[in-house]
N, C-alpha and C positions, 0 to 999 in steps of 0.2 A: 352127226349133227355138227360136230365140233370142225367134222372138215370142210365143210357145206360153212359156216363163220368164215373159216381160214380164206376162201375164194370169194367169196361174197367182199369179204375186207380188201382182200387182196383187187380186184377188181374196182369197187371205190375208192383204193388208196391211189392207183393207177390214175383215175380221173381228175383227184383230187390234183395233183402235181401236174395233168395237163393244164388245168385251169389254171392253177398259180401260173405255170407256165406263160400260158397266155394272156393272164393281168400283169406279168412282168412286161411280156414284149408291149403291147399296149402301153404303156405306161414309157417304155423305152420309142417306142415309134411318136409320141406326144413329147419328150423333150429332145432330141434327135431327129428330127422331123426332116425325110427324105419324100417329096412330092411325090406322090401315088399315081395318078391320075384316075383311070377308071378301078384299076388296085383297091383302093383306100375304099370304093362301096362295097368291096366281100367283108370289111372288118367285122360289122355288128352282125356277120354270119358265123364269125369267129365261133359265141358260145355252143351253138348250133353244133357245127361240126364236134366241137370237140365230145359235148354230150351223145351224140351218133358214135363218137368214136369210143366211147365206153359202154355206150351199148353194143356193140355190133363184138366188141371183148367178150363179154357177159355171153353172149348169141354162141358164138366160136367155142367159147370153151363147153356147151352141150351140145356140138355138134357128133354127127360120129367120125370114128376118128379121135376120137378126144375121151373117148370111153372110160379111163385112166383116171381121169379128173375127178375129183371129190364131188364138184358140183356136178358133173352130168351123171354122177352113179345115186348123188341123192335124190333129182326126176327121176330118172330108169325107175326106181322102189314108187315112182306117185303110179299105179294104176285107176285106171276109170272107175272103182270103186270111191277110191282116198279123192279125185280130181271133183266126182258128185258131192261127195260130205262137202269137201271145201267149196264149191260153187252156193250149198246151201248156208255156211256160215257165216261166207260172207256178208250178205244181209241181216243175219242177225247178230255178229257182232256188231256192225252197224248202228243196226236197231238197238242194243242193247247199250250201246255206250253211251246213249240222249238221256237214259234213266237213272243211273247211279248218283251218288250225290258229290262221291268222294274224286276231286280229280282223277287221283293214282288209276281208281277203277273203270272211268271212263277213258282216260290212254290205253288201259292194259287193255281193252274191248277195241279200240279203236286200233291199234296195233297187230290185234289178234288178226282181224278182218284183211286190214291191208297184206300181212305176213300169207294169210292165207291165199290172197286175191292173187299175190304175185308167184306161190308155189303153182297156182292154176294155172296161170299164163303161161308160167314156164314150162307145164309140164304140155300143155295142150304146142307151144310153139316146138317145143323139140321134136314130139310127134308128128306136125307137119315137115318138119325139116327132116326126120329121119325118113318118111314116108314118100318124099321129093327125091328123093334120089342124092346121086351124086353131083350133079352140075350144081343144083340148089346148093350144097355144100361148099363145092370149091367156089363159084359164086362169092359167098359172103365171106371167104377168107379171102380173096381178090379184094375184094369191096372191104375189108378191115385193112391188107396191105396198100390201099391208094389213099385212105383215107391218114391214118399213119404216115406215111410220104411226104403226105400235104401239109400233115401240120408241122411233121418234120423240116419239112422245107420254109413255112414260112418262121419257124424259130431261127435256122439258120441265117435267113434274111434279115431276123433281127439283131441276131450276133454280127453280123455285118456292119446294120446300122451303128450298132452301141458301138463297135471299135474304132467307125468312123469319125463318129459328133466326141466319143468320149477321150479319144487322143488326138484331136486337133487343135492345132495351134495357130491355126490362119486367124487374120485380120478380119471381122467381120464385114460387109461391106452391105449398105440401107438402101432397100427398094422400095419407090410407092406403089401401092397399090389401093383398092379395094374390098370389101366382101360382096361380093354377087350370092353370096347361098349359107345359111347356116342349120345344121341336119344335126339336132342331141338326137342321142340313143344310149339304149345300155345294153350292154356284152353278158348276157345270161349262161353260165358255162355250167348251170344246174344248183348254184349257188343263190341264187336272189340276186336283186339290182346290186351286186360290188362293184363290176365296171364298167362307171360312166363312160361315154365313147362318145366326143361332139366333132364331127367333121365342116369343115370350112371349104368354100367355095371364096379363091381368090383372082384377079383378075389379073393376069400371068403378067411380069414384069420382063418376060422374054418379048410375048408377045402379045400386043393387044388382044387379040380376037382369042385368045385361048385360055383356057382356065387353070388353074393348081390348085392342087387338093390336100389338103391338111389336116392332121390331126391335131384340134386342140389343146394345150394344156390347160391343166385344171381350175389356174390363177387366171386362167383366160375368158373362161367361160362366159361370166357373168358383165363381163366388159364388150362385147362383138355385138354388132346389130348389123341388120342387113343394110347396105349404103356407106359404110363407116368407111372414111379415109386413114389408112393402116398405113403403117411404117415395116416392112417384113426385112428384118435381120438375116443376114445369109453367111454361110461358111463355107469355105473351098471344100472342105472335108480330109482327113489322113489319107483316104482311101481315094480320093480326088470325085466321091460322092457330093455335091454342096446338096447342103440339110441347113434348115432355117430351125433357129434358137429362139427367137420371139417376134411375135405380132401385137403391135400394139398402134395405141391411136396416133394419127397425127395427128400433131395437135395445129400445125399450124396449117393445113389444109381446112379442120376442125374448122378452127376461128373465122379465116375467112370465109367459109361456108355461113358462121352466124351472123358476121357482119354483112354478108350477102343478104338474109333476108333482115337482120334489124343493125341498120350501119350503125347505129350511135349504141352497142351492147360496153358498159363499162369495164365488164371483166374482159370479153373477146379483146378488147383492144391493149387492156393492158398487158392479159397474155401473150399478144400476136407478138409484140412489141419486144417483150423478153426473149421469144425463143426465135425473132429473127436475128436477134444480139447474140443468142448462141450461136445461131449457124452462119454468123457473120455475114448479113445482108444489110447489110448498111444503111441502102437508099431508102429498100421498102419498110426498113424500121425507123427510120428517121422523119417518113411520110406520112405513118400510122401513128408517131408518135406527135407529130402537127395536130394531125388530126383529132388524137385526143385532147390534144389542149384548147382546140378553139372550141371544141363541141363541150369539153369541160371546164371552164376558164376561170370558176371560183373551187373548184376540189384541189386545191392545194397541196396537199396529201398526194393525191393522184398525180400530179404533175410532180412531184416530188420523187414521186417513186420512180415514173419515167426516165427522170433527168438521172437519176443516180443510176438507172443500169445504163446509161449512155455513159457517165463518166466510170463505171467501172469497166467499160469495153475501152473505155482510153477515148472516147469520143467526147473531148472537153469542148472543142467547136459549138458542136450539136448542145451537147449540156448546157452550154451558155446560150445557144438564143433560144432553150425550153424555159430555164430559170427566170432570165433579165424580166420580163414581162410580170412575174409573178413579188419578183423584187419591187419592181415601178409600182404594183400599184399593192402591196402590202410589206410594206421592208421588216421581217420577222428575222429570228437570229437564225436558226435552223434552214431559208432561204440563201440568208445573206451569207452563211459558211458555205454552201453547196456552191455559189456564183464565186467565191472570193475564192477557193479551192481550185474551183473551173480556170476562173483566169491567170492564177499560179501558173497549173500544170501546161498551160495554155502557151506560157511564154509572157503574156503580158503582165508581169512583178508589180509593177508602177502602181497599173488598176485594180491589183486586188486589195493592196494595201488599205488604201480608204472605206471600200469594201469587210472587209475585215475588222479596222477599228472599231467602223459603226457597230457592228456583232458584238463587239467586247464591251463596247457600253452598255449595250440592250443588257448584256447577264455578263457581267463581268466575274460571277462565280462558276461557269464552262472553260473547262479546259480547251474545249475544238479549236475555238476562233482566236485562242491566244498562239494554240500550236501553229497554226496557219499561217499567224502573222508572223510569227517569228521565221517560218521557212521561207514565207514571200523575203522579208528584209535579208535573211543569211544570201537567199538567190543573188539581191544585188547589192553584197559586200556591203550591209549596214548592218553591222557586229553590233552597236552598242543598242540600237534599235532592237535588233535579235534578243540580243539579254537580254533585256525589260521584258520583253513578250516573255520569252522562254522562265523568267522567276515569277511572272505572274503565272503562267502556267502550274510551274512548283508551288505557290502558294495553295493550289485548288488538290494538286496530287505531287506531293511531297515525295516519293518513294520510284520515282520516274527516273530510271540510274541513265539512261541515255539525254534527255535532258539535260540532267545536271553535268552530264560529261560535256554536252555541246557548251553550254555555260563557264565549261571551266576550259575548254579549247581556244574560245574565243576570248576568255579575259586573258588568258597568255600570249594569245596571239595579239591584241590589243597591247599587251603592257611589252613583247618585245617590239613594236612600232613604234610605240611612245619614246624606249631604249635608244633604239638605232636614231630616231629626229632627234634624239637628246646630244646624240656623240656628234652627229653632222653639224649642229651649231655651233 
């Protein structure tokens, strides 16, 4: 009995490691992602084989031939006598484990029954197989050795991948595409649902008419919908394998998709507008950002927001003729710094000036509009102009050491001016 444990263990210890095995590579083919194509649909066959392949262990080792083995000499001892008994207990262990009251006794019955059911089987399949002859035999050692091979081989594939995605150092490089197909499954390896397995259907960025096939990861899942304009991340690979690191939305295919069916959407527009600013399109964010403003032309706020990732892209131009209009017909302080700032950076000093004042009167306790002023006046050499702004500044925040140094730059530089006109008279 004890060696009949020993193999029995031994046999699902066997299976258990290919599983792991196999939710590792899984798991490494989903972040390492090498395009499959027709490949990538044996995956969710994966559990399958591997469960086959620890039966067909289990099979082998009662073959003859194998006579030696603890488990095939503890069949050998089942005769057609001991094979009857167990065929009858089964059912009534069965039967018996619905009536007890006590958990424990209802396992120990339900236990009994199954322990016995599979002594049956085993002993009844050996007898056929010993009774088949020799082909039946080498047969299913052939069929253990292909089976083995295979999965052999697709682990190695995945040490492949993993050395690929996990020591590269290439540049990533962003393709559009599509989802044409999304296929979840789960990888049963005799274990229960552990691993989840979602395959994507993409719309080949080589070439149109052809597809790429994906393993999802896990952060991905719940985000893919069929239609969805995707952004696919691509690696050269170590190995000069390129494997994609992420799929994810476009967001600005997205937008103008929603503004296609509802043109005046507040959010699509203020996103579109942002992330044409990231990727530095100039025109068509400065067109959309039009757009928002005439279709929004009291959300001030929203024009606000606009205007400032245009002047944080360095586009004070653009900034300025989002602002002016919103100045004209509501001159608020929080406008009139964003416009006075704009025409600063802009080049024209002169115009912001006046601009700016008016802010300082509105809330003459903000530091913004005083700093602003005082940088428009430093721009065009009005030092003493600059101080005033810059200690009204320091009245509001006191502890501003750059301030205060600009402050005392220019009153030196002021009192040596003063010096040198004094000696020249």
């Amino acid at each position: 009995m004890d060696a009949l444990i020993r193999s029995l263990r031994n046999v699902w210890l066997g299976h258990a490691l290919l599983a792991g095995a196999c939710v590792w590579a899984l798991h490494v083919h989903a972040t390492y992602r090498v395009p499959l194509g027709s490949l990538a649909l044996l995956l969710p066959w994966l559990g399958v084989v591997t469960t086959g392949a620890s039966v067909l262990m289990l099979i082998v080792s009662l073959l003859p031939g194998e006579g030696d083995g603890p488990l095939a000499r503890a069949f050998a001892r089942l005769d057609r006598r001991s094979v009857g008994l167990a065929v009858v207990l089964v059912p009534l262990a069965g039967l018996a484990s619905a009536y007890p009251s006590a958990t424990c006794l209802r396992l120990g019955f339900l236990g009994l029954g199954l322990a016995m059911g599979a002594a049956s089987l085993g002993s009844i399949a050996r007898g056929l197989i010993v009774r088949g002859g020799g082909i039946a035999t080498e047969g299913l050692r052939w069929l253990q050795r292909v089976v083995l091979v295979a999965i052999g081989g697709f682990l190695f594939w995945t040490i492949v991948v993993f050395v690929n995605g996990a020591w590269d150092t290439s540049m990533p490089v962003e393709h559009d595409s599509q989802v044409l197909a999304v296929v979840p499954a789960v990888v049963d390896a005799g274990f229960g649902e552990l691993a989840f397995h979602t395959r994507v259907d993409l719309r080949s960025w080589r070439s149109p008419d052809r597809r790429e096939r994906l393993v999802l990861a896990s952060r991905e899942t719940r985000h893919i919908w069929v239609g969805e304009p995707v952004r696919v991340r691509q690696h050269a690979g170590r190995l000069h394998i390129p494997w994609v690191s992420a799929v994810t939305l476009d967001e600005v295919r997205h937008s103008r998709q929603v503004l296609a069916v509802s043109p005046t959407a507040f959010h699509a527009m203020k996103r579109l507008v942002a992330l044409l600013l990231e990727r530095r399109q100039w025109d068509e964010a400065l067109a959309v950002a039009r757009r928002f403003v005439a279709t929004y032309p009291d959300d001030i706020g929203g024009i606000e927001h606009v205007a400032g990732l245009l002047g944080i892209a360095g586009r004070y131009t653009d900034e300025i003729e989002l602002i002016e209009p919103v100045v004209a017909r509501k001159p608020e302080y929080r406008p009139l710094c964003m416009l006075g700032f704009a025409l600063d950076r802009s080049g024209d000093h002169h115009g912001a000036i006046p601009v700016l004042e008016q802010a300082t009167r509105l809330a003459p306790h903000d530091f913004l509009a005083w700093h602003y002023l005082g940088e428009a006046n430093q721009a065009i050499e009005r030092y003493e102009a600059a101080i005033a702004a810059y200690e009204a500044e320091l009245k509001v925040r006191p502890r501003n050491r750059e301030v205060r140094r600009r402050v005392q730059v220019f009153r030196a530089y002021l009192a040596a001016r003063d010096a040198r006109t004094a000696v020249t008279r």
